[in-house]
C-alpha positions as CSV (number, residue, x, y, z in Angstrom):
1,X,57.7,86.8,70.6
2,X,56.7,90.6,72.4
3,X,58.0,89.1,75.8
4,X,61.7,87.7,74.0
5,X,61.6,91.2,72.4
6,X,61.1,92.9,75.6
7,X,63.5,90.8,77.4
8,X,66.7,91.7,74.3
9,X,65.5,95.3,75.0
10,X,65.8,95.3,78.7
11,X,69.2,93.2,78.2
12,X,70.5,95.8,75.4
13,X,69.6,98.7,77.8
14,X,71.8,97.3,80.8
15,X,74.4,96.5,78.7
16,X,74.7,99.7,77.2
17,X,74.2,101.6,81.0
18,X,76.5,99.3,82.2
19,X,79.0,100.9,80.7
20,X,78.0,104.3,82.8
21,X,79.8,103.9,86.5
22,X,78.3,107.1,88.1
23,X,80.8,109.3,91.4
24,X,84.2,109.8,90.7
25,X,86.8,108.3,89.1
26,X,89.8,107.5,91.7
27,X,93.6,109.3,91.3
28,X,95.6,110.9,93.3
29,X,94.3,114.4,93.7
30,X,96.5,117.6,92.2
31,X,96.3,119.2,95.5
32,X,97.6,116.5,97.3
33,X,100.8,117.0,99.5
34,X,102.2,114.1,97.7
35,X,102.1,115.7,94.3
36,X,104.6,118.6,95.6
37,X,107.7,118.3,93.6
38,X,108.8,119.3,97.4
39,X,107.6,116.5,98.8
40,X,110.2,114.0,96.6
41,X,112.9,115.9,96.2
42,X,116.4,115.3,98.1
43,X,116.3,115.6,102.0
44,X,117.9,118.8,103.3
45,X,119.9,116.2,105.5
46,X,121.8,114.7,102.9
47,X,124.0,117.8,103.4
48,X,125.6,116.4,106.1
49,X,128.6,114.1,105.5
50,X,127.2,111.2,107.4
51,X,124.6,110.6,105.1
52,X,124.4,109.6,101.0
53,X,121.2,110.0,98.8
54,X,121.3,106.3,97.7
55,X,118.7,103.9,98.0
56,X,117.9,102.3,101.4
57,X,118.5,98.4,101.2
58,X,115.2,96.3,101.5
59,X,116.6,94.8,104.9
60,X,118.9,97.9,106.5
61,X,119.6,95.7,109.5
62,X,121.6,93.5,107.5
63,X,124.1,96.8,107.0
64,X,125.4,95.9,110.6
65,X,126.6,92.2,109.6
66,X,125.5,91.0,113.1
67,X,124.2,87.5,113.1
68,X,122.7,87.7,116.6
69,X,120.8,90.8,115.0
70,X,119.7,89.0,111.9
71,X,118.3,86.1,114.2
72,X,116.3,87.8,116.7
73,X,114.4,90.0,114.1
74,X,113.9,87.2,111.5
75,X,112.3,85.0,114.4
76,X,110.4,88.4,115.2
77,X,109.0,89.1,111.8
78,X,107.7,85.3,111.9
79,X,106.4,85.4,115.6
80,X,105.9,88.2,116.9
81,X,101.7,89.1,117.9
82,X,101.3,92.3,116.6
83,X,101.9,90.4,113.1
84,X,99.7,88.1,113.3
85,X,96.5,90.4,114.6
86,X,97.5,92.6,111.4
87,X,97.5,89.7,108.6
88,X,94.4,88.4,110.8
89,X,92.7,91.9,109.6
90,X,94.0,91.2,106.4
91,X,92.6,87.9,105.9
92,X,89.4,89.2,107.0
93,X,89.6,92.5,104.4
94,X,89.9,89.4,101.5
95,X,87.0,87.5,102.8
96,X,84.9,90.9,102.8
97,X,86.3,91.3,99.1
98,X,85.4,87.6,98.0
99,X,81.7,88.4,99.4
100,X,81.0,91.9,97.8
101,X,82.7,90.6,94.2
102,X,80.3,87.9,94.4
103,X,77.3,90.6,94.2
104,X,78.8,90.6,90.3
105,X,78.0,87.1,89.7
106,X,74.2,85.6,88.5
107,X,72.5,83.6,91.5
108,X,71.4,80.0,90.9
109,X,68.9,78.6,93.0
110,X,67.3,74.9,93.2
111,X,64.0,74.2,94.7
112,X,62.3,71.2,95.6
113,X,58.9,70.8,97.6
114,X,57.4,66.8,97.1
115,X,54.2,66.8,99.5
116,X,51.1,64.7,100.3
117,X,47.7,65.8,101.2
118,X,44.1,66.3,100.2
119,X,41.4,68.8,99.4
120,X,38.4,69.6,101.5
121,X,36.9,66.7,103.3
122,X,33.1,67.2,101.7
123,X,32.1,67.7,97.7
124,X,28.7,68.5,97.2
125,X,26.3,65.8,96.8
126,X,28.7,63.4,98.2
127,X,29.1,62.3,101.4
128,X,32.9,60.4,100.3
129,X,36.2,62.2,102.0
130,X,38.8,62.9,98.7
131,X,41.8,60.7,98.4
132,X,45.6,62.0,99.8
133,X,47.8,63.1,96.8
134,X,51.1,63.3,96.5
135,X,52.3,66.3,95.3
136,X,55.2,68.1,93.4
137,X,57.2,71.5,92.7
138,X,60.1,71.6,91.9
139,X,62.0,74.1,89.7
140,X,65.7,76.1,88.9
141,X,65.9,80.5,89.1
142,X,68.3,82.2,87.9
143,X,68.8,86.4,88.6
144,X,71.4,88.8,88.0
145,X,71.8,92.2,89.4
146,X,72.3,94.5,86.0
147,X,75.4,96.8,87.4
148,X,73.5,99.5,85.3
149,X,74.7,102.8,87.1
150,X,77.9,101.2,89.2
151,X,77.0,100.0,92.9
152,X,78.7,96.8,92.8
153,X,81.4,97.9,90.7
154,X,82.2,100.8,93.2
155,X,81.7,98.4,96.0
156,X,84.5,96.2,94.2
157,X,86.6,98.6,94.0
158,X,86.3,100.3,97.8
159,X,86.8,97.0,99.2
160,X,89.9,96.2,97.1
161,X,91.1,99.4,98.3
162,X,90.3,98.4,101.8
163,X,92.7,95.1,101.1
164,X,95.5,97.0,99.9
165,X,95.1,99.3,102.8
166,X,95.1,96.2,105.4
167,X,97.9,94.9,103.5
168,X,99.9,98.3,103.5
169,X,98.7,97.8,107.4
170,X,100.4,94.9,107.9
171,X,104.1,96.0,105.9
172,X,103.5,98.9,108.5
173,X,103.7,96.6,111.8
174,X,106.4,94.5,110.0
175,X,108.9,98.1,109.5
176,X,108.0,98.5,113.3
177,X,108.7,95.3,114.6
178,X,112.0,95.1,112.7
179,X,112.7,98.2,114.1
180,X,111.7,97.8,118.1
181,X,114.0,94.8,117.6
182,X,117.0,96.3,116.8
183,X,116.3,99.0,119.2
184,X,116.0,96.7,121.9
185,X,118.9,94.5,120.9
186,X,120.9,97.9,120.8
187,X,119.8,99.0,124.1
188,X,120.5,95.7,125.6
189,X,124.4,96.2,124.1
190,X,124.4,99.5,124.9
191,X,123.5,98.9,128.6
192,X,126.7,96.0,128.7
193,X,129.2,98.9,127.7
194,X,127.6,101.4,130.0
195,X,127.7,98.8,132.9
196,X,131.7,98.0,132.2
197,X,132.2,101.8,132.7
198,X,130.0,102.0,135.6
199,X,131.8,99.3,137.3
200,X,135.2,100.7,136.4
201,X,134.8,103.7,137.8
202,X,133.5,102.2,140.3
203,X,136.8,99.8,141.1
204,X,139.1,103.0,140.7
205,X,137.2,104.8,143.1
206,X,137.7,101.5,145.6
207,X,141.2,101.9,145.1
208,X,141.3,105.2,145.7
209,X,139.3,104.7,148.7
210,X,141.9,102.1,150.0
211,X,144.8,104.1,148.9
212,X,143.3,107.1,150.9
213,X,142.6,104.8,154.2
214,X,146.2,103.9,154.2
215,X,147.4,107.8,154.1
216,X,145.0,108.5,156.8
217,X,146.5,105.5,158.7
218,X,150.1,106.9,158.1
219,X,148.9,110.2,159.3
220,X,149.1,111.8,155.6
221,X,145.6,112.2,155.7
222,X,142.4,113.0,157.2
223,X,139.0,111.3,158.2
224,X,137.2,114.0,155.9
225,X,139.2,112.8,153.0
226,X,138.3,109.5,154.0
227,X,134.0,109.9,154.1
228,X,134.6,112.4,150.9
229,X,136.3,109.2,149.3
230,X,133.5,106.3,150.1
231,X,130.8,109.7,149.0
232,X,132.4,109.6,145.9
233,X,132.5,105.5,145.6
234,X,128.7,105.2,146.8
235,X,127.0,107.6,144.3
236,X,129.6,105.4,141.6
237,X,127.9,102.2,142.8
238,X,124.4,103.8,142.5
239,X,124.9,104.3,138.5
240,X,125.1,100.6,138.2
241,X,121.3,99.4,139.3
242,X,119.3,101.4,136.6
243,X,122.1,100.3,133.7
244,X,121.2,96.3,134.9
245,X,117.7,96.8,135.1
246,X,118.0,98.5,131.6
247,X,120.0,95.4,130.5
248,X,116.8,92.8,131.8
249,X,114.1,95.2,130.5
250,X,115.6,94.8,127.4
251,X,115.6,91.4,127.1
252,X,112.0,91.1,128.1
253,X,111.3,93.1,125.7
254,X,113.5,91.2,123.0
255,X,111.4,88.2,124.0
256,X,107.7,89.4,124.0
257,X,108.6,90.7,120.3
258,X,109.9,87.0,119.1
259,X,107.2,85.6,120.6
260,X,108.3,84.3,124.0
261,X,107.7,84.4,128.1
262,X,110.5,85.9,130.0
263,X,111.2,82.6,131.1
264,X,111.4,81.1,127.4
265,X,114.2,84.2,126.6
266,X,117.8,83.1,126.5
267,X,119.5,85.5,128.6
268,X,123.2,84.2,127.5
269,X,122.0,84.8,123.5
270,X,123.5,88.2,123.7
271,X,127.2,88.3,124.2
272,X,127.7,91.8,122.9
273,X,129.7,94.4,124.8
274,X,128.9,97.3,122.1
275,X,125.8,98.5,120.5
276,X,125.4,98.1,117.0
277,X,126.5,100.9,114.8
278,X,127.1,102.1,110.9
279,X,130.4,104.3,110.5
280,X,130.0,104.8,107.0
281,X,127.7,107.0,105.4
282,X,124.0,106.0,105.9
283,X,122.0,105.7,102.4
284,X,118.6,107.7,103.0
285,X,117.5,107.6,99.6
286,X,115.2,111.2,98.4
287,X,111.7,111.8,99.1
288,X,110.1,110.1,96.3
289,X,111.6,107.0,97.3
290,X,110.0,107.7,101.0
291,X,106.4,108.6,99.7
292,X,106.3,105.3,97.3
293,X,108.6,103.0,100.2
294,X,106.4,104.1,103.4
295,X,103.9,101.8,104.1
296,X,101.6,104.6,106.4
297,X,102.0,106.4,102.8
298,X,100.6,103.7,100.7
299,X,97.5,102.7,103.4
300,X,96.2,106.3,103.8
301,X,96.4,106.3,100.4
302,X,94.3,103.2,99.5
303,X,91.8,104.4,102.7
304,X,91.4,107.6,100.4
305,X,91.0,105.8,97.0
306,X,88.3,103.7,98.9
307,X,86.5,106.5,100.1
308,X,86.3,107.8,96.8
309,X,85.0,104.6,95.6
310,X,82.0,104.9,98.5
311,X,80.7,108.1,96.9
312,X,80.2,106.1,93.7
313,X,78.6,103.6,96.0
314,X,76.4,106.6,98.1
315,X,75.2,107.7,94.5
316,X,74.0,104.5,92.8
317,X,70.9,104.8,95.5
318,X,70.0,107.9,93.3
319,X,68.9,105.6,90.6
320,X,66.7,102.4,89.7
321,X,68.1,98.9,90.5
322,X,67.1,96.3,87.9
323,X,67.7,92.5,88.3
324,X,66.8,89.9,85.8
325,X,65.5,86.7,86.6
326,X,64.7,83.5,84.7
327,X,62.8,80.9,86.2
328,X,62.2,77.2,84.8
329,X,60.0,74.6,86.6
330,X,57.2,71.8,87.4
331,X,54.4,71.6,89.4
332,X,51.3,69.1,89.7
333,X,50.9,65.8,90.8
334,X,53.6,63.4,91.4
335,X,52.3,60.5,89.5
336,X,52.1,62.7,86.3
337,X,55.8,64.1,87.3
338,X,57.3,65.7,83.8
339,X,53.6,65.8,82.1
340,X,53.4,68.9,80.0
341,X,50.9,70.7,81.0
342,X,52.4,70.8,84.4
343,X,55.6,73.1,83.2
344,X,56.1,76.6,84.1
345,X,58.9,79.2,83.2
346,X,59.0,82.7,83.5
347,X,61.4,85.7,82.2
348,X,61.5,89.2,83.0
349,X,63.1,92.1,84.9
350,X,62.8,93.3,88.9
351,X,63.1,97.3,88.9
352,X,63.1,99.0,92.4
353,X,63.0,102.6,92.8
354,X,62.6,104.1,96.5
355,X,61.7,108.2,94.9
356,X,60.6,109.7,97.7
357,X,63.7,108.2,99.8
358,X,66.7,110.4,97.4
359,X,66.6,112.9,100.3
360,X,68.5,110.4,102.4
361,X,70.6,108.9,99.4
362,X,71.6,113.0,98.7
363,X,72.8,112.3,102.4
364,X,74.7,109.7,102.1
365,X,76.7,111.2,98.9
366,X,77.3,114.2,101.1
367,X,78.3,111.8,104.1
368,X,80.2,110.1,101.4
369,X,82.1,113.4,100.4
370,X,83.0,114.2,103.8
371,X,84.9,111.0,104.1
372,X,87.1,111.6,101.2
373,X,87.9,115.4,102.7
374,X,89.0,113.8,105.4
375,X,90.9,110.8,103.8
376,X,92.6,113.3,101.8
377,X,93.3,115.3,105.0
378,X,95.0,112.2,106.7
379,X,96.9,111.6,103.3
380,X,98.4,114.6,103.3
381,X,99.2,114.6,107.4
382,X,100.9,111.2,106.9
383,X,103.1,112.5,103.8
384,X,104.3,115.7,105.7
385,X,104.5,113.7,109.2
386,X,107.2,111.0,107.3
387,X,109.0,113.5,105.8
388,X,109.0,115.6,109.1
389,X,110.4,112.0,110.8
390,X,113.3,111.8,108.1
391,X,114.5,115.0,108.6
392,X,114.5,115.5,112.7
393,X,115.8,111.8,112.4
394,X,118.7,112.6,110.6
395,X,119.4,116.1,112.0
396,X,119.2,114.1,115.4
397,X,121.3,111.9,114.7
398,X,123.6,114.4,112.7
399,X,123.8,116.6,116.3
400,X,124.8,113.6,118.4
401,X,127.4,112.6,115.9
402,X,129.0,116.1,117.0
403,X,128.3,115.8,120.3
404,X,130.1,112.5,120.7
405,X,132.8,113.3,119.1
406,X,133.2,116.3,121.7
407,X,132.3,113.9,124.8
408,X,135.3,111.7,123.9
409,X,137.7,114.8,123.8
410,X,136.8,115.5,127.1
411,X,136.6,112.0,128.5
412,X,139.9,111.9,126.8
413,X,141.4,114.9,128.7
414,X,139.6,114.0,131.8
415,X,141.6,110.7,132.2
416,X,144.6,112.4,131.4
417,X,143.8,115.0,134.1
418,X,142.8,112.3,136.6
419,X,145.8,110.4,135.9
420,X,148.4,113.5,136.8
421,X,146.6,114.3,139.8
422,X,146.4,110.9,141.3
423,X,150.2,110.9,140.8
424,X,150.7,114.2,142.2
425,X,148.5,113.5,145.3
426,X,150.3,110.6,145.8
427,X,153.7,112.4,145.9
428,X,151.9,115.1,148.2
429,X,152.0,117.6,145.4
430,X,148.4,118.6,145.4
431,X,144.9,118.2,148.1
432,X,142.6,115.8,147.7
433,X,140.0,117.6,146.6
434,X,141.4,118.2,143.3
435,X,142.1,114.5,142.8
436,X,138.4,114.1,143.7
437,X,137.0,116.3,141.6
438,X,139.0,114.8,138.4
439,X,137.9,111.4,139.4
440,X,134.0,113.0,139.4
441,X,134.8,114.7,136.0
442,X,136.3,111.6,134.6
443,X,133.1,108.9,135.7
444,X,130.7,112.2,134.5
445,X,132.8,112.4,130.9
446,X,133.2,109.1,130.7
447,X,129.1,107.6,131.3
448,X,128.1,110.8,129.2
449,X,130.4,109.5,126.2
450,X,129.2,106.0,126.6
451,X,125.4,107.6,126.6
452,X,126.2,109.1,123.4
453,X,127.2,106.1,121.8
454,X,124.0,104.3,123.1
455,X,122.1,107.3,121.6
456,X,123.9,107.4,118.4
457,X,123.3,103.0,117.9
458,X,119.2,104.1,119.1
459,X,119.3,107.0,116.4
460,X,120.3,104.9,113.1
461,X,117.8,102.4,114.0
462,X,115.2,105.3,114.7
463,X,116.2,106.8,111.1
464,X,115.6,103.6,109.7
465,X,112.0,103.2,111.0
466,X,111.2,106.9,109.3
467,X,113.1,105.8,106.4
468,X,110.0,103.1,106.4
469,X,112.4,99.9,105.6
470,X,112.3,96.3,106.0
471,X,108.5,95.7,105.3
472,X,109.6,93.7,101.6
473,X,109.3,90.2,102.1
C-alpha cells in the first residue's frame, strides 16, 4: 500500500511539472526586420509604369504562354539533381523527427534467458557431483521518461522546426531551378536573334565588299577602300563565334538542369528566334507578400524558431530527469515454470541529477543563446537582402526598359543613315569612309539593341526569382 502510494505521488508530481516547459517560448521577435511595417509595405518600384502591385501567379512562367518553356521547366522541377539532394535532406530531417518524438513514448521490452547448468561440483559430506538444471528468466519492462521540465518536448519542437526549414530548403532550390531554366531557355533565344543580326550585317558588309571590288575594277575606287572594306567584314564575322557558343552553352546547360548528358539534349527542341518577354505590366505583389512567399524567408525563419527551441533543450540539463519503470517477471527452475513463489515485479522511479556538472549545462544555455543571436541575425540579413533583390531587380529592369527603347531610335536612324549614304556613294556623291562608318554605326546600334532585348527577357526572369515564385506545387 506505502509503495502504490509512493508511486500515485511520484506520478501526480510529473504530471503536474509536466505541465512546466522551461527556455523560451518561440515567436517571431518585436525587433525583427520582419516586423517593420517597412519591410511589407508597397515596393518603391511599383512607381514605375511597367510594373502593378498585384499578386505574383504561383507559376509566373506560365505568363509567357510558351509551351516549349512550360516543358523544359516542368521536366526540370521533376529531374533535375539539385532537387533531389534537397528532398534527400528533407527525408532525412523527417527520419531525425520520427526518432526524437519517439523519446515521448513508454519503452517496452521482452526478455527471455532459458539455461542449463549446475552448482558447485562438491557438497559437504558428499562425494556425489549435483545434477544439470534447466533454468529460467524470463520477464516484460516497461519505462517512460516523465517530460517533467521540457527536454523532449523542446527537442520535438527544434527538430520540427528543422523539417520545416529543410522543407522551405527544398521550395528554395525549386524557385531556382524554375528560374535558371527560363534564363537559359531565354539566353538560348536570345543568342538566335543576336546570331541573325550578326550574320546580316555580316552579308551587307559582303555586298558591300563586292560592290566596292567592282568600283576599284572600273577605276572608281581604290585598293585602301578595298582592305578598309574586308577590315570592316572580318571584325563583322568575328561577332558571330561567341553568339554560337552562347547558343550550345545554353543548351548544355538546359540539359544538365532536366536531367540529361549533352548528348541526351535535343538540339532541334528549341525553334525560337526571340527571347521570351512580358509587355504588359509585371505583377510584383508588396512586401508582405515577399516576406510570407520567399522561401529563404520562411527557412531562416524555422532555423531561428529551432534555435530557440535548443535553449529550452540546453536548460532541461539544469534539472533532475525522472523515468518510471514497471517490471513484471519469472525466474526459477524450468520444470516449476509459472510456480508462484518464482514471480517478481517491481515499480518505482529512476532520478538522475549530475549537480556538480550545471557549470557545463550553464554553458550550453549560453551556447544555446548565441545560436539564436545569430539565427535572428541571419533572419533579418535574408529579409533585407530579398527586399534589396526586388528593388535593384525592378529598377534594373525599369533602366533597361529606357535604354532599349533609346537603342532602337538609334538603330532606327542608323539604317536610315546607312541607307542614304550607300545610295550616295554609289552615285559618287560622298567618300567611302562615311559609308563605312554608317555601316559600323549601324552593326554597333543594331547588336547593342538586340543585347538589350536579351537583357530585358534575362531581367524579368531575374525579377521573378527575387519575387521568390514558382516553389507551390
Amino acid at each position: 500500500m506505502n509503495s502504490l502510494k509512493i508511486l500515485g505521488g511520484l506520478t501526480l508530481l510529473a504530471v503536474l511539472a509536466a505541465c512546466s516547459t522551461v527556455g523560451p517560448n518561440y515567436k517571431v521577435p518585436e525587433q525583427a526586420v520582419a516586423q517593420r511595417p517597412q519591410a511589407g509595405a508597397a515596393f518603391i518600384g511599383t512607381q514605375e509604369a511597367s510594373f502593378k502591385p498585384e499578386p505574383l501567379p504561383a507559376h509566373w512562367w506560365r505568363l509567357y504562354d510558351d509551351p516549349v518553356l512550360d516543358q523544359l521547366i516542368q521536366k526540370a522541377l521533376v529531374a533535375n539533381t539539385d532537387l533531389r539532394v534537397a528532398s534527400a535532406n528533407l527525408a532525412r530531417t523527417r527520419a531525425v523527427l520520427q526518432e526524437v518524438e519517439e523519446g515521448e513514448k513508454p519503452v517496452v521490452s521482452v526478455s527471455a534467458a532459458p539455461g542449463v547448468g549446475r552448482s558447485s561440483g562438491v557438497v559437504k559430506g558428499s562425494p556425489t557431483a549435483l545434477p544439470d538444471k534447466w533454468t529460467y528468466d524470463a520477464g516484460v519492462s516497461v519505462s517512460y521518461q516523465a517530460d517533467m521540465f521540457g527536454k523532449i518536448a523542446r527537442a520535438v519542437e527544434a527538430a520540427n522546426a528543422d523539417t520545416q526549414a529543410a522543407q522551405a530548403g527544398v521550395d528554395l532550390v525549386r524557385v531556382t531551378v524554375a528560374a535558371d531554366t527560363a534564363r537559359a531557355y531565354a539566353d538560348a533565344c536570345s543568342a538566335v536573334r543576336q546570331i541573325a543580326v550578326a550574320q546580316q550585317a555580316v552579308d551587307l558588309q559582303q555586298k558591300f565588299v563586292a560592290l566596292t571590288e567592282q568600283r576599284t575594277h572600273a577605276g572608281r575606287g581604290t585598293d585602301i577602300d578595298g582592305a578598309r572594306a574586308r577590315s570592316q567584314l572580318a571584325q563583322l564575322q568575328a561577332a558571330l563565334p561567341p553568339l554560337q557558343a552562347q547558343h550550345r552553352t545554353a543548351h548544355y546547360r538546359l540539359a544538365a538542369l532536366t536531367g540529361l548528358t549533352p548528348q541526351e539534349m535535343d538540339m532541334h527542341l528549341l525553334t525560337c528566334k526571340v527571347a521570351p518577354r512580358l509587355t504588359t505590366q509585371i505583377p510584383v505583389g508588396d512586401g508582405a507578400a515577399l516576406l510570407r512567399r520567399r522561401p529563404d524567408i520562411r527557412q531562416a525563419e524555422r532555423n531561428l524558431a529551432g534555435a530557440t527551441a535548443r535553449i529550452g533543450v540546453a536548460t532541461a540539463d539544469l534539472y533532475p530527469s525522472i523515468s518510471l519503470g514497471a517490471s513484471v517477471g519469472s525466474t526459477g527452475l524450468l520444470d516449476h515454470f509459472g510456480a508462484g513463489n518464482a514471480f517478481r515485479w517491481s515499480l518505482g522511479p529512476l532520478i538522475s541529477w549530475t549537480l556538480p556538472d550545471t557549470g557545463s549545462a550553464r554553458s550550453r544555455i549560453r551556447q544555446a543563446e548565441a545560436g539564436t543571436d545569430g539565427a535572428l541575425a541571419r533572419f533579418d540579413g535574408t529579409v533585407l537582402n530579398a527586399l534589396k533583390e526586388v528593388e535593384s531587380a525592378m529598377t534594373v529592369y525599369a533602366r533597361e526598359l529606357d535604354r532599349n527603347a533609346a537603342l532602337k531610335t538609334a538603330r532606327d536612324q542608323s539604317a536610315l543613315a546607312s541607307e542614304q549614304s550607300h545610295r550616295l556613294y554609289q552615285y559618287g556623291r560622298t567618300d567611302f569612309l562615311t559609308v563605312l562608318d554608317a555601316d559600323r554605326t549601324l552593326a554597333a546600334t543594331d547588336a547593342a539593341w538586340a543585347a538589350s532585348d536579351a537583357a530585358l527577357a534575362s531581367g524579368q526572369v531575374a525579377l521573378f526569382l527575387a519575387l521568390g515564385g514558382g516553389w507551390e506545387q
